[in-house]
N, C-alpha and C positions, 0 to 999 in steps of 0.2 A: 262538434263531436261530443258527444253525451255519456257522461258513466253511468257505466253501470253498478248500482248501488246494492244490488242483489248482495245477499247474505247467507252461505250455505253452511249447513253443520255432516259432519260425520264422527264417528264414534269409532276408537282405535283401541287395541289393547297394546301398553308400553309396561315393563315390568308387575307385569300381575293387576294392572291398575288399565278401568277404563276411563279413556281420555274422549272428551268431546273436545272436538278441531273445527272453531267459528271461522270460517276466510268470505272475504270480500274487499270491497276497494280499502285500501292502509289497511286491513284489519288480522290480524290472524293470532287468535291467542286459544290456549289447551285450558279446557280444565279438565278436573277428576271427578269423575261422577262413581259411588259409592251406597250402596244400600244400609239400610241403619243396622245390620246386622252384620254386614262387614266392617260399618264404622266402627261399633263396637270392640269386634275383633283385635283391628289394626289400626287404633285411635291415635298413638305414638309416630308411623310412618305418614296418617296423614295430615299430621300437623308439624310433622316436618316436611314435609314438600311445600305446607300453607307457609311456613317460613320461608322456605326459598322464592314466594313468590307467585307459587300455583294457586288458585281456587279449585274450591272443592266442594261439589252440588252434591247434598245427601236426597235420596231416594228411598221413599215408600212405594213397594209395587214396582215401579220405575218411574213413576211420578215423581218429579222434584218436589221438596217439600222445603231446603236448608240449602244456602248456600256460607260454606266458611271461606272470608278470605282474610288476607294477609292486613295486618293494620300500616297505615301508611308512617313511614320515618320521620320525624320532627326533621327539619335542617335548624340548628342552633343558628338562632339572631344574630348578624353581624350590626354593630353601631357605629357610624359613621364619627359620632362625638358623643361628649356627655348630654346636650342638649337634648337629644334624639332620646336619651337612658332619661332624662329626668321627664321628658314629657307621657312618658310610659307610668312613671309611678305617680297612683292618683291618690290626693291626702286624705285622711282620713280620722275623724274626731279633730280635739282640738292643736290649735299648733306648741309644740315643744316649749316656747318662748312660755304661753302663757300656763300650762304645767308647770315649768319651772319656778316661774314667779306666784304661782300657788299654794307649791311646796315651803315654799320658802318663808308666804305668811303665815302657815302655821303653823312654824316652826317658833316663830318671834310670838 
């Protein structure tokens, strides 16, 4: 049995905003497609929807020309031990030891 890998778009209007709707096999995601003279306009709502998540294809003409999306979330490092934290930090200049023992002969 064979999927079908087809990919179709249509174009919705949801709260004043039009929405391009990609579906095919696992796929289906909305973005906001927007002219740069409505970006303009409504620069604030649509980087709040890019916060929530949405993309958003700006348009010349209706030519896509810009697509804004969401930047993706760090997950803060979990370390297993110190080992794992120490082999992360890489050294750099000389070691402390001989700083110290630096300072100290010319000090004498």
């Amino acid at each position: 049995m064979a999927l079908n890998n087809a990919v179709t778009s249509s174009l919705i209007m949801v709260d004043g905003y039009d929405h391009i709707v990609y579906t095919g096999v696992n796929l289906e995601v909305a973005m906001i497609r927007a002219g740069i003279k409505e970006m303009r306009k409504n620069l604030t709502k649509y980087l709040e929807s890019v916060q929530k998540g949405e993309e958003v294809i700006i348009t010349k003409r209706d030519e896509p020309i810009a697509k804004i999306v969401p930047i993706p979330t760090k997950q803060p490092k979990t370390l297993a031990n110190r080992e794992q934290l120490r082999s992360l930090i890489k050294p750099q200049g000389k070691p402390l030891s001989q700083v110290v023992s630096e300072n100290r002969e010319e000090r004498l």
